[in-house]
NUPA-890024 format. One record per atom (N, C-alpha, C): atom name; x, y, z; residue number from 1. Coordinates in pm, whole numbers. Layout:
<sites>
SITE   atome       px       py       pz   num
SITE      CA        X        Y        Z   NUM
...
</sites>
This chain:
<sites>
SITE   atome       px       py       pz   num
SITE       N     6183     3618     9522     1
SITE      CA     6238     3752     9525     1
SITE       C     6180     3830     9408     1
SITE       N     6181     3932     9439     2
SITE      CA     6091     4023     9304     2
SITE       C     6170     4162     9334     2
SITE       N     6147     4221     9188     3
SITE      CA     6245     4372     9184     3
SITE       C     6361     4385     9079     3
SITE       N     6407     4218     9106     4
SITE      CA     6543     4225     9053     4
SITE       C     6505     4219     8895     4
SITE       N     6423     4147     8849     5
SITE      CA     6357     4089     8709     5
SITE       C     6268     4134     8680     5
SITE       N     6220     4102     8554     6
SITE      CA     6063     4151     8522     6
SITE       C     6001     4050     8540     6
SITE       N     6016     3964     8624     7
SITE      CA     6008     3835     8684     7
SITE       C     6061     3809     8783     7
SITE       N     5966     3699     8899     8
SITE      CA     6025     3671     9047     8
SITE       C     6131     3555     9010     8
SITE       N     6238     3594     9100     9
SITE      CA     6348     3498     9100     9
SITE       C     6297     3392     9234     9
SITE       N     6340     3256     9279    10
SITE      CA     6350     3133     9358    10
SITE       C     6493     3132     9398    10
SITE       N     6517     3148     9499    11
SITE      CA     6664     3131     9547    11
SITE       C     6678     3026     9662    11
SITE       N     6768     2962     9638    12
SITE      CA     6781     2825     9726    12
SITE       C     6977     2842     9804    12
SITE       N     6966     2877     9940    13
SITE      CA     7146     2892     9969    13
SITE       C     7165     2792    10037    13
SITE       N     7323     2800    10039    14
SITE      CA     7352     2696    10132    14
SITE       C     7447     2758    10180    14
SITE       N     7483     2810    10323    15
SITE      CA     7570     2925    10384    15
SITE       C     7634     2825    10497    15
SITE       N     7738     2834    10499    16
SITE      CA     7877     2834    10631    16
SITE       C     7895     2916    10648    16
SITE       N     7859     2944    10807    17
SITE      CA     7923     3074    10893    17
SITE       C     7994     3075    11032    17
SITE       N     8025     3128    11013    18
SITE      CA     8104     3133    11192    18
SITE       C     8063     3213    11215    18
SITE       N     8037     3276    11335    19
SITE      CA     8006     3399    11442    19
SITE       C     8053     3402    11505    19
SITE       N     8086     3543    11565    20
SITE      CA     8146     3578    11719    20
SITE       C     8032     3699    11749    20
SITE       N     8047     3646    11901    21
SITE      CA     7943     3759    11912    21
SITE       C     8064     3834    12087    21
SITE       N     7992     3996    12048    22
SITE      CA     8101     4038    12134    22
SITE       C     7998     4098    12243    22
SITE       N     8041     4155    12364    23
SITE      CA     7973     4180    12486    23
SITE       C     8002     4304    12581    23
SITE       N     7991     4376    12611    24
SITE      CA     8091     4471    12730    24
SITE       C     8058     4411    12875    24
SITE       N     8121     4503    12900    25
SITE      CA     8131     4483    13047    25
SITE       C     8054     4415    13171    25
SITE       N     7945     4420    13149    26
SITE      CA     7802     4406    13198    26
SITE       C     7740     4271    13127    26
SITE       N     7810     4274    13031    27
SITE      CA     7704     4126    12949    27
SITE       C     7614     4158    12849    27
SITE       N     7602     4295    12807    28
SITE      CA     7500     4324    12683    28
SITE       C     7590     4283    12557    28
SITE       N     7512     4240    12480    29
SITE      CA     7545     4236    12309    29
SITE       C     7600     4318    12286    29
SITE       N     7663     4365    12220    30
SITE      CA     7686     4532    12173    30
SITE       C     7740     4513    11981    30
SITE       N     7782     4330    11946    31
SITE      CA     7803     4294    11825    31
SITE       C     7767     4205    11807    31
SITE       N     7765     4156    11647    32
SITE      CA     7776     4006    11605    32
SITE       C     7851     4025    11457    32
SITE       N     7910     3907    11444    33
SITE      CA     8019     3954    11320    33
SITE       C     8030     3785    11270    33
SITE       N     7949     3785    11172    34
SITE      CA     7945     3631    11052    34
SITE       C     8019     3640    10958    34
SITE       N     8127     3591    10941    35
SITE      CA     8213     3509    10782    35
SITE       C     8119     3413    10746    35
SITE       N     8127     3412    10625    36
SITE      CA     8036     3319    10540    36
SITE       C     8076     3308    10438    36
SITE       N     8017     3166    10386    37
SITE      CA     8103     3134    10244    37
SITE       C     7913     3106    10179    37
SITE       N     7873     3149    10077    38
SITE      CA     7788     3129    10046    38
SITE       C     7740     3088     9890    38
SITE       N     7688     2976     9843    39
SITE      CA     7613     2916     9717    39
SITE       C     7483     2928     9674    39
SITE       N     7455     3005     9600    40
SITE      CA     7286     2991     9544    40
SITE       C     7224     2924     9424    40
SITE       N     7118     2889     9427    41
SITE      CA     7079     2878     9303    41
SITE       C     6970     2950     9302    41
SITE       N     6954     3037     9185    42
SITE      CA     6855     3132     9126    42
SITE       C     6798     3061     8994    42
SITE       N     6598     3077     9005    43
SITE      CA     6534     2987     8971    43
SITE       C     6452     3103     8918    43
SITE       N     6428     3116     8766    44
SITE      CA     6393     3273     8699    44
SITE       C     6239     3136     8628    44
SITE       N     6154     3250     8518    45
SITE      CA     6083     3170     8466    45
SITE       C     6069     3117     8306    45
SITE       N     6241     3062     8307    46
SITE      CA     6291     2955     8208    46
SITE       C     6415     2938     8231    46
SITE       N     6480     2944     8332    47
SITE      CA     6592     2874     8375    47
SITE       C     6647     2872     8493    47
SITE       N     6746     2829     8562    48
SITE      CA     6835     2864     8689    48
SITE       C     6963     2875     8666    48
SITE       N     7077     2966     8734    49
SITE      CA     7188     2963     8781    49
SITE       C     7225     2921     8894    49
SITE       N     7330     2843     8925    50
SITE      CA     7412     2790     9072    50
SITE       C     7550     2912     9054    50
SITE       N     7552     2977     9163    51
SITE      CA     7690     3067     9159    51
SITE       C     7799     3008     9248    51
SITE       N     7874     3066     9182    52
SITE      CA     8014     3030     9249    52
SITE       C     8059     3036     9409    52
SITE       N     8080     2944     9465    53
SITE      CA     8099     3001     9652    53
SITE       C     8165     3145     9662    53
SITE       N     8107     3222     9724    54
SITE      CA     8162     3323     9769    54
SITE       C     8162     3391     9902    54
SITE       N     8266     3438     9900    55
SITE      CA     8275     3516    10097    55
SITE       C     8223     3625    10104    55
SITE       N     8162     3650    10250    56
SITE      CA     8187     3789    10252    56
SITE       C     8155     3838    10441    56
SITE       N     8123     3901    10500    57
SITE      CA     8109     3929    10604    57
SITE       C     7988     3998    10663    57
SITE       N     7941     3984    10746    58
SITE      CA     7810     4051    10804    58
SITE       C     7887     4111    10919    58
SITE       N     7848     4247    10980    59
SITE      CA     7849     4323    11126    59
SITE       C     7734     4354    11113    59
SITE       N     7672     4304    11289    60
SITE      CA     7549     4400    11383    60
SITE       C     7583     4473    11488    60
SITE       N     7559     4598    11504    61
SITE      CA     7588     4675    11619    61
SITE       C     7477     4703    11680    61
SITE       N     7476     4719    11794    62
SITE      CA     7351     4693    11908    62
SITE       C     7344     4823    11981    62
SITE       N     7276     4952    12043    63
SITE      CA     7265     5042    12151    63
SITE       C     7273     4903    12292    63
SITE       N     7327     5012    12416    64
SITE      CA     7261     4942    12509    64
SITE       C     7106     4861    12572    64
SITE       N     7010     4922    12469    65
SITE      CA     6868     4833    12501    65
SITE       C     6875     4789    12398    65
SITE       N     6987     4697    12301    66
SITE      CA     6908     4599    12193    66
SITE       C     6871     4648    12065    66
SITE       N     6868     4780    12052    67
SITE      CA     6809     4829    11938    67
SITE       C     6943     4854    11812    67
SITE       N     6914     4794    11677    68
SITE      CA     7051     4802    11562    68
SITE       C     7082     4967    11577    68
SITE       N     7208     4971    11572    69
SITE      CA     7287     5076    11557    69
SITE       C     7349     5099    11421    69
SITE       N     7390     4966    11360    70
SITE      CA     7463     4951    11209    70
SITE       C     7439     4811    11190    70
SITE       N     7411     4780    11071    71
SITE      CA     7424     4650    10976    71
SITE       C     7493     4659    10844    71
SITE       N     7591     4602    10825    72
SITE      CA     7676     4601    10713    72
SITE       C     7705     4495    10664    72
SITE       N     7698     4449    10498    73
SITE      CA     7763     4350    10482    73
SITE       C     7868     4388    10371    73
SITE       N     7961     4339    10380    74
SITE      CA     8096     4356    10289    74
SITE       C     8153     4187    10218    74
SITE       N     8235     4190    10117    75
SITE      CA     8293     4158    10032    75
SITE       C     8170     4089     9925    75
SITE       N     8197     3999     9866    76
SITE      CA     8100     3932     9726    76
SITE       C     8015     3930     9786    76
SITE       N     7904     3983     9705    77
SITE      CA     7742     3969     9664    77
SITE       C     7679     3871     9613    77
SITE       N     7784     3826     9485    78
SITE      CA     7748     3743     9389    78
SITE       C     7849     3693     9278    78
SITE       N     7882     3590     9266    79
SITE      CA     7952     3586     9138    79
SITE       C     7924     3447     9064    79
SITE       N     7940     3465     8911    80
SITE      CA     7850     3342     8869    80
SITE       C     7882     3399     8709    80
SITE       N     7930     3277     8622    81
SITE      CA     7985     3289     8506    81
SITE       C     7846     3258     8435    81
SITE       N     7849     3328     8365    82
SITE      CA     7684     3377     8271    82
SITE       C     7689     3278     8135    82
SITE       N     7583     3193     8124    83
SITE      CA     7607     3111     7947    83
SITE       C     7662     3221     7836    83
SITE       N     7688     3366     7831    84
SITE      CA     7758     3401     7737    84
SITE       C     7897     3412     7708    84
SITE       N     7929     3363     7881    85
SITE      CA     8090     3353     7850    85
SITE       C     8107     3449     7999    85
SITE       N     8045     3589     7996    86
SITE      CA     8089     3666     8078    86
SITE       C     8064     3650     8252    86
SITE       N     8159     3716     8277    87
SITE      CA     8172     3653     8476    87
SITE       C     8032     3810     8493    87
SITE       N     7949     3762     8547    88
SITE      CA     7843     3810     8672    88
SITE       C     7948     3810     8802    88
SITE       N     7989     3983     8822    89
SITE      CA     8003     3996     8977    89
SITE       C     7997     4122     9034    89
SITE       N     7950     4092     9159    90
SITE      CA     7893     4193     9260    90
SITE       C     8006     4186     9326    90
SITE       N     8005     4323     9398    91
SITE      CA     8116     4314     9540    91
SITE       C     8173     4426     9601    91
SITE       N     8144     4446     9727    92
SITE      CA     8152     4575     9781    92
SITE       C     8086     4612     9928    92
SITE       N     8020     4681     9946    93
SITE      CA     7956     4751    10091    93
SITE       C     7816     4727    10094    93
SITE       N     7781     4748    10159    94
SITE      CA     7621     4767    10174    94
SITE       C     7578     4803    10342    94
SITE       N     7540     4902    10341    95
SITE      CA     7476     4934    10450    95
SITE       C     7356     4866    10450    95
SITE       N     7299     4762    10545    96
SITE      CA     7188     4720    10520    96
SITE       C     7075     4797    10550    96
SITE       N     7097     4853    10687    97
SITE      CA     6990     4949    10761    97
SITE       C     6905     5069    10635    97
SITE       N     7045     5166    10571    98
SITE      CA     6984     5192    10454    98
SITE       C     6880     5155    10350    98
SITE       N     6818     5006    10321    99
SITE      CA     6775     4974    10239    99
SITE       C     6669     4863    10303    99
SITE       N     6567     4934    10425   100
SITE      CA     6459     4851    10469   100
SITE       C     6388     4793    10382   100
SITE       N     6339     4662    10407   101
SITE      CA     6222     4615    10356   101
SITE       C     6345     4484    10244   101
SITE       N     6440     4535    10209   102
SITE      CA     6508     4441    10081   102
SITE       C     6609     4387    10160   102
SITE       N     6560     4219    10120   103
SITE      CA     6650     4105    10197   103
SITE       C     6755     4076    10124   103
SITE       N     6766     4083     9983   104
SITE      CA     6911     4052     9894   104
SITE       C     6912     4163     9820   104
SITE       N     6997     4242     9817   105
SITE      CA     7054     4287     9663   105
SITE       C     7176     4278     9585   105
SITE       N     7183     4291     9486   106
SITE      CA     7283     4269     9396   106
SITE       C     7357     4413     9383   106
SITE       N     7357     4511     9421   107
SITE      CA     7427     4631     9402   107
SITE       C     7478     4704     9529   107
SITE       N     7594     4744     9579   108
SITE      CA     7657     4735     9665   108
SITE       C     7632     4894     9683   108
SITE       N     7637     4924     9780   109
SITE      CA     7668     5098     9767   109
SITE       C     7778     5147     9755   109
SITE       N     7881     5110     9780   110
SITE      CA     7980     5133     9724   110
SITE       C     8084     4983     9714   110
SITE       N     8112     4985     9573   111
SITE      CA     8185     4904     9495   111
SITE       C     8156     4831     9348   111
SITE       N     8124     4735     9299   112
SITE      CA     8125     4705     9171   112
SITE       C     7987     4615     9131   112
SITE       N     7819     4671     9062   113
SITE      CA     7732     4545     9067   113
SITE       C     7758     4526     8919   113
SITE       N     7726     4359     8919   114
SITE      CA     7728     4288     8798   114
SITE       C     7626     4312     8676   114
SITE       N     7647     4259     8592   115
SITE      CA     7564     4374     8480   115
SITE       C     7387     4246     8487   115
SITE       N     7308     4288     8572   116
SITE      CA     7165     4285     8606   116
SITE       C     7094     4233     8479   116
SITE       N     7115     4310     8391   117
SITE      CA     7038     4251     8223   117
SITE       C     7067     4123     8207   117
SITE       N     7230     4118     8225   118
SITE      CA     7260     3936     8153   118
SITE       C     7235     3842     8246   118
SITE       N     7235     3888     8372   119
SITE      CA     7175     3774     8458   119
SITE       C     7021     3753     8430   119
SITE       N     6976     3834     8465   120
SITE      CA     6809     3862     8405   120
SITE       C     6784     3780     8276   120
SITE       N     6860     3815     8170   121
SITE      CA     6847     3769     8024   121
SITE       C     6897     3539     8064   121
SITE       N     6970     3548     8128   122
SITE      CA     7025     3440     8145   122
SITE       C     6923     3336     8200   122
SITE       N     6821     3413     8310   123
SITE      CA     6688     3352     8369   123
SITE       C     6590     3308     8276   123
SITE       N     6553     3397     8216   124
SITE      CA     6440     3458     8126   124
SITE       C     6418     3298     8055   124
</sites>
C-alpha cells in the first residue's frame, strides 16, 4: 500500500464475513451487505503492527444491468494501541465509490481518523 507513509506499508488480513445478498422480483442482484470482523498486520520499513479485531459493514447497490449504484463501508477502519501508549482509531463512513482507485483508507468521510503520524512514526 502506498500514500499512507513516506513509505509502502505490507498488509496481511484475516476477515470473517457473512453476506446476504438481496434480489427483486425477477432475480436481479439489486444488494450485497458483509459484517465483518477484521485483523491486520501492517508491515512499514522498520517495523509491524497487528490491530485489534474490529467490525464493521460493507453495502453494494446494483442498477438493474449490474452496474454499482452505492458502495459504503461503515463502522471501524482501524484500531490498534500504538508503542506510545496511545489507542490508533479510525471509525465512521466512507463512501467507497467516491474515492476510485484507493483500496484501504484510514480516514472516514465522515467520523473520527486516527492520528496517521503515530502510526506512520510507529512503522518507520
Amino acid at each position: 500500500m502506498s500514500g499512507t507513509c513516506a513509505f509502502d506499508l505490507t498488509i496481511h488480513a484475516t476477515i470473517q464475513t457473512t453476506e446476504i445478498d438481496y434480489f427483486d422480483g425477477s432475480g436481479t442482484l439489486t444488494r450485497i451487505y458483509f459484517h465483518a470482523t477484521e485483523q491486520d498486520t501492517f508491515t512499514g520499513s522498520g517495523g509491524s503492527l497487528t490491530t485489534l479485531p474490529y467490525t464493521y459493514n460493507l453495502e453494494l447497490r446494483f442498477d438493474s444491468s449490474g452496474e454499482f449504484t452505492g458502495f459504503v463501508a461503515s463502522g471501524v477502519i482501524l484500531q490498534r494501541r500504538l508503542p506510545d501508549g496511545s489507542l490508533f482509531l479510525s471509525a465512521g463512513r466512507i463512501n467507497v465509490l467516491a474515492h476510485p482507485g484507493i483500496s484501504f483508507s484510514f480516514v472516514p468521510d465522515f467520523g473520527h481518523s486516527g492520528n496517521l503520524v503515530a502510526f506512520c512514526a510507529a512503522l518507520a
